[in-house]
C-alpha angles and dihedrals in degrees: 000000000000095000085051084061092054099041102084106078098130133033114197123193096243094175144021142210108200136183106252119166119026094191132282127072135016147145132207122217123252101258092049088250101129150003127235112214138192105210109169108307106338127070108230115199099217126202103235102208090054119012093238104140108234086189159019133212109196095212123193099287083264127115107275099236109172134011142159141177121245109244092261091049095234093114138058114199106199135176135194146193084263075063088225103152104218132195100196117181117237095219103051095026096217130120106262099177134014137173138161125223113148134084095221143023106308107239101185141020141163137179127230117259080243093059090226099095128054122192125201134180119201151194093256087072087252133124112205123177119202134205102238101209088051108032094227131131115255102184138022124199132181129172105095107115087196139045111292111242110176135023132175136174115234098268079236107088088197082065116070092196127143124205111200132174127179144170094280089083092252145113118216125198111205116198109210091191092052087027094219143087112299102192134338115223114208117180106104120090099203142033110315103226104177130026110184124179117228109239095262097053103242102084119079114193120192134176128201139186081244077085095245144092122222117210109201134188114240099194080074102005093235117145108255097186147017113207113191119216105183086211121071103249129217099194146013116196122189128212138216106254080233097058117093104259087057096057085046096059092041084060101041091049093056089044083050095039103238128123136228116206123219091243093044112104116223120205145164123233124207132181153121091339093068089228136119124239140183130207149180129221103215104083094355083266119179111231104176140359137177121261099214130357118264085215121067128212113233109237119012083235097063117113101201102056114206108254141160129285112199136001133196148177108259106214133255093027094293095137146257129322120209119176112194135192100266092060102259122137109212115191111192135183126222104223127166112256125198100221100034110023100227126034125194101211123183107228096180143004114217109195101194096179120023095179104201118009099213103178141345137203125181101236128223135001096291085047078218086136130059117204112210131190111200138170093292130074099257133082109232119207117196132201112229097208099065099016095234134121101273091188137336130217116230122192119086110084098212140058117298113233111169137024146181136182132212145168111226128229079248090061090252114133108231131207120188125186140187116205138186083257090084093247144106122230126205105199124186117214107209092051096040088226149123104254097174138008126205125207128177112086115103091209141044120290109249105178134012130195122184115214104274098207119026085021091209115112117033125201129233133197125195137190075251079080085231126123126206132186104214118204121226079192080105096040117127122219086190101111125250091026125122116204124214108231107211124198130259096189148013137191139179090232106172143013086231132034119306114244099174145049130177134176112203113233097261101053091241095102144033129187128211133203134205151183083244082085093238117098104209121204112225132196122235147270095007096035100237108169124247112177136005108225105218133182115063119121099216146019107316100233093183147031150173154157124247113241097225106022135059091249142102128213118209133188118211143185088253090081084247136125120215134195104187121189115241105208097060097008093241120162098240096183138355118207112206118187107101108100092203137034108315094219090174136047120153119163114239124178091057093295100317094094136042135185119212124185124182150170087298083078088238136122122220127196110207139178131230115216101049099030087242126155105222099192147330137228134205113195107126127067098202130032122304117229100168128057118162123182119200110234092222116036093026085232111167126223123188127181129176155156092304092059092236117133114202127190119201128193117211093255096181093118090039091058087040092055090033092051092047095056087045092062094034085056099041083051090061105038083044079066093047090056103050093050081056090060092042090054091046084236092142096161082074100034085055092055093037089057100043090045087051083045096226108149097183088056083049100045092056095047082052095054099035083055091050095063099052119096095241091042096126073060098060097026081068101049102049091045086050100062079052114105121205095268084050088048088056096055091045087057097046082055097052087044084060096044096046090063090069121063093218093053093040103089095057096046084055097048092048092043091051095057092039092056083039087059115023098066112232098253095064088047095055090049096053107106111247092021088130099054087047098054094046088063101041091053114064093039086057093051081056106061093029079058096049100048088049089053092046095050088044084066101045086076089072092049093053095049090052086054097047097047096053090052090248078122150350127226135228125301149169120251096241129183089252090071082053093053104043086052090060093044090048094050097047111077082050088065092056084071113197104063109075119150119031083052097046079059101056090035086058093043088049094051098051100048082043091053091052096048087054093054088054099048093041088050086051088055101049105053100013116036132032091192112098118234114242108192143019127259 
């Protein structure tokens, strides 16, 4: 046990939960793999069986308004307020084509079942369709008097047709092969939002907000048949008689005895209701229709209900695809069902965009579910496993705040939630519903904190600076029935809101924190107070109870961490690290350990006993107001402002083992490397070493290179195995090695070769060239500047040394050294005189030895003209 103490030394995010589509445009793939989504001006490629983003388009810092995906999937067309029309390749991600034609934001475009045509209505009332290759425009049709707000190609390739509907209540039918308008069909009396096209090609469906859908011929374009809808739709949406809502209804129809005939179109309305329903054409029958939204409103007051925006067909039968106002992607299955004969069932939730992420509690035994509260009314559960909304519960009418989980001593887990609506909600979580409701606080819940060890009362504090313990003695298990929790006990806690609640772990205590900047200990169950906790600077935001030792810990707006002792409310130790409001603290590790999160946007791992920050984690990029920490496992989960979830698994024994196999391996390659020197391979020793990232070992391969006589050689070949990233970090270590003077010769050697191999265009385009020349630049002035000065000093030094004979300097054979020599022989020739002559010869050499070192050295530093003749 003691080792299981030690173990967590290291948290890593292991997964993420992301915002990924803030509403508008998107496409699916054609296999159903994965979903294409605007969210605010980027484009995120979404795995649809578990939200994770594959991918992410940086798009041109403009609201994404329109985009679609080419019929191979291999292209995104997008569009933005800028009205840059952009082809981008899936797999390189980059833009690959862009062009502008229209005078305002693009709202619609698709692309042709061939890939070569893209079609795109705008907002200047124009349809315009572009050659994709070449990025022209192909046709150009004007006639709309509104914005154009759908558009769609005839699903037959062999018809170059182009169904467009826009605000100004009309269809338009755009030939390609006439280039004009074929037929305007005028029968809607508000924006048409959807036009579908029925399987066999002669059947146009379209939708409006004017709460009807219109089914027209298209052998003479007249209007067969008026549906209406009672509810203004935003989008209609047609099936192949093979998928597998078609086979439902057809079932459904011969249980009901009704019967569909083969010309008869079958289609599915959505709208403001935020329900699904299913017609057929012959007769504007209703086939299906949802018993109750899967959205909810929130408040029953509101007048604009929360519904969905588009629908469509999934391929290959995987189900059907609803997109609604608040950003959520729902996918259902149409399954037979005994007692009612169809049955709408919601196989998965899709949130695309959470907003704030407020709290968070695990939820159950298996922590396998994460309850979130979030800036919405609802209380969203999510399943860990995939990553997507399992369920949600509906019922407060204002924002949640707060939240806490619990298994009761019956087995039921238990969710309770505080919400700016000034009441308390008891959810069950088997049932998904609202088991009990709690009213009596004046003000909005701000924390919640269920009984730890009866389970069987829970706490509540509100910006009324009140707390409450509320009893589930009175709570039905009868379905459908709602309990009234009534209070056990009520105190006026704090003189401002209240941001914190806490049970001790026995049940005997609970602590309370405020904005009043003191956190009180209470004693249950009829909240007398024990001990003021003083000594915070500013509001307390968190608190809780160890869970071995007579102590509290609080978090508080003063960047500061308290334990505070319970039995004579002393501050026993205060943690400073966090350079902003630490909203979060919760122990972990049986006490020894505690996590803390704040307003920095980081998460700190500390330890108790020597005040000492383990590590610190930056994967937020706004505050974090919800941590929550799995009583079994000891996962972390953090949410914040940026409405990003992160869930992060003790690795401190995957390090351990991790970091084990990387110095077993570098051992190993370190002999590998040695045995490279030794062999004088230094192609390989060169990579070994940079791949070890050792820069000394490299430093000295490099200058034992530079002294061989093929060194340029070498030198070549090593760079050349280099790619542009390892180039980079080649360049990062000359860089190093050029700001000593020691070090500087051989920086210079190996930076010369590598300007003299890598062309200058693949070197501008390396990211972080600039900051790398800068400071390679002035250091090479530098030491250019030194070696000039000091060979400009070694003339001095030669001339020292020549003028005192230690050595003479250069000179040109001339005719004068010729001539001496003959005048110096010839008295020698005369033959009996000896010695009196040997004495002058010797006399006239001497003085004329030392005429020529003068002139020479004129010659040398003074004069560039040679000297001719001999004085």
């Amino acid at each position: 046990m003691a080792s299981a103490v030690a173990l967590k030394k290291n948290y890593r995010s292991f997964q993420s939960l992301q915002q990924f589509y803030t509403g508008g445009p998107y496409a699916v793939a054609s296999d159903g793999s994965f979903i294409v989504c605007a969210c605010d001006d980027t484009i995120k490629i979404v795995d649809a069986s578990n939200s994770a983003i594959k991918s992410t388009i940086e798009g041109d810092s403009e609201p994404v308004t329109a985009l679609t995906l080419s019929p191979n999937d291999n292209f995104i067309f997008s569009s933005s307020h800028s009205r840059q029309i952009r082809v981008w390749d899936v797999a390189l991600l980059k833009c690959i084509r862009s062009w502008k034609g229209h005078e305002g934001p693009v709202m619609g475009m698709v692309c042709h079942s061939s890939g070569g045509l893209l079609a795109t209505a705008g907002a200047d009332k124009k349809v315009q369709v572009w050659d994709v290759d070449g990025g022209f425009c192909t046709h150009y049709f004007k006639g709309h008097k509104g914005v154009v707000t759908s558009i769609m190609f005839h699903p037959d390739p062999n018809r170059l047709l182009i169904f467009s509907g826009g605000d100004d209540a009309t269809v338009r039918v755009w030939d390609l092969t006439k280039k004009k308008c074929a037929a305007l069909l005028e029968k809607h009396q508000s924006t048409v939002t959807s036009i579908a096209i029925s399987e066999d090609g002669w059947t146009l469906l379209t939708a409006g907000r004017d709460k009807v859908v219109n089914i027209w011929d298209l052998h003479d374009y007249s209007c067969k048949t008026t549906v209406p809808t009672y509810e203004a739709l935003e989008a209609v949406c047609t099936f192949d008689a093979a998928s597998p809502f078609a086979l439902c209804l057809s079932s459904f129809a011969q249980k009901q005895g009704k019967n569909i005939s083969l010309s008869s179109v079958q289609f599915l309305t959505v709208g403001e209701r935020g329900i699904v329903r299913i017609w057929n054409s012959d007769g504007a029958v209703l086939l299906f229709e949802q018993k109750s939204s899967d959205l909810a409103a929130s408040s029953e007051k509101e007048e604009v209900k929360r519904g969905f925006t588009s629908v469509m067909m999934l391929p290959l039968g995987q189900g059907l695809l609803c997109a609604t106002v608040d950003q959520q992607f729902l996918i259902y299955d149409l399954d037979k069902n005994v007692d009612d004969g169809l049955n709408l069932a919601l196989r998965r939730r899709l949130i695309g965009y959470n907003e704030q992420i407020a709290d968070m509690k695990f939820l159950g035994d298996d922590e396998q579910y994460l309850a979130v509260a979030t800036s919405v009314e609802q209380v969203r559960v999510y399943d860990l496993a995939s990553m997507s909304c399992s369920y949600i519960l509906t019922g407060h009418t204002d924002l949640v705040l707060c939240l806490d989980t619990c298994v009761s001593a019956s087995g039921r887990t238990l969710i309770v939630s505080g919400s700016k609506d000034n009441t308390v909600r008891l959810w069950e979580s088997q049932s998904q519903r609202c088991v009990g409701v709690g009213i009596g606080h004046m003000g909005a819940i701000g924390a919640v904190a269920f009984s730890k060890k009866n389970r069987n009362f829970f706490v509540s504090g509100s910006s009324d600076h009140t707390l409450k313990v509320w009893s589930l003695d009175g709570v039905s298990d009868d379905d459908g029935e709602v309990s009234s929790l009534k209070a056990k006990a009520v105190v006026a806690a704090h003189d401002k809101d209240i941001n914190s609640i806490a049970v001790a772990p026995n049940d005997s205590l609970v602590c309370s924190g405020s904005q009043d900047r003191t956190a009180v200990i209470w004693r249950l169950p009829d909240l007398v107070s024990v001990v003021v906790l003083k000594g915070h600077k500013r509001g307390i935001w968190s608190v809780e109870f160890s869970p071995v030792d007579q102590c509290v810990i609080t978090a508080s707006s003063d960047k500061t961490i308290k334990i505070w002792s319970i039995s004579d409310g002393s501050c026993l130790k205060t943690f400073e690290g966090h350079t902003s409001s630490v909203i979060r603290a919760s122990f972990i590790t049986r006490g020894t350990k505690f996590v803390s999160c704040g307003a920095d946007g980081l998460v700190k791992l500390w330890t108790v006993k020597t005040n000492e920050c383990l590590a610190t984690y930056d994967q937020h990029e706004d505050k974090i107001w919800a941590l929550a920490i799995g009583k079994q496992t000891e996962m972390l989960a953090t949410g914040g402002a940026d409405a990003v979830i992160n869930l992060w698994h003790d690795s401190t024994a995957v390090e351990k083992e991790e970091a084990f196999r990387k110095e077993e391996e570098d051992v190993l390659r370190g002999q590998d490397l040695e045995n490279a020197v030794l062999d004088r391979d230094y192609t390989k020793a060169v990579r070994l070493a940079f791949e070890l990232r050792r820069p000394h070992k490299l430093f000295e391969l490099f200058s034992e290179i530079s002294r061989k006589s093929d060194a340029n050689h070498h030198i070549e070949k090593a760079l050349l195995a280099f790619d542009t990233e390892e180039i980079r970090f080649l360049l990062e270590y000359i860089r190093e090695w050029n700001t000593k003077p020691k070090l500087c010769h051989v920086a210079q050697f190996v930076l010369y070769r590598v300007f003299s191999i890598i062309p200058p265009t693949e070197l501008v385009e390396m990211k972080g060239v600039g900051e790398l020349l800068e400071g390679l630049i002035p250091y090479s002035q530098r030491h250019y500047t030194r070696v000039d000065r000091l060979e400009r000093s070694t003339f001095l030094l030669d001339y020292t040394l020549t003028g005192m004979s230690v050595i003479e300097p250069e000179r040109k054979d001339t005719e004068p050294r010729d001539n001496e020599n003959a005048k110096e022989t010839a008295p020698e020739e005369d033959g009996d005189y000896s010695g009196p002559k040997d004495t002058s010869t010797k006399k006239r050499k001497t003085r004329k030895s030392q005429d020529k070192k003068q002139k020479k050295s004129k010659v040398a530093y003074v004069s560039a003209v040679p000297i001719s003749s001999h004085a």
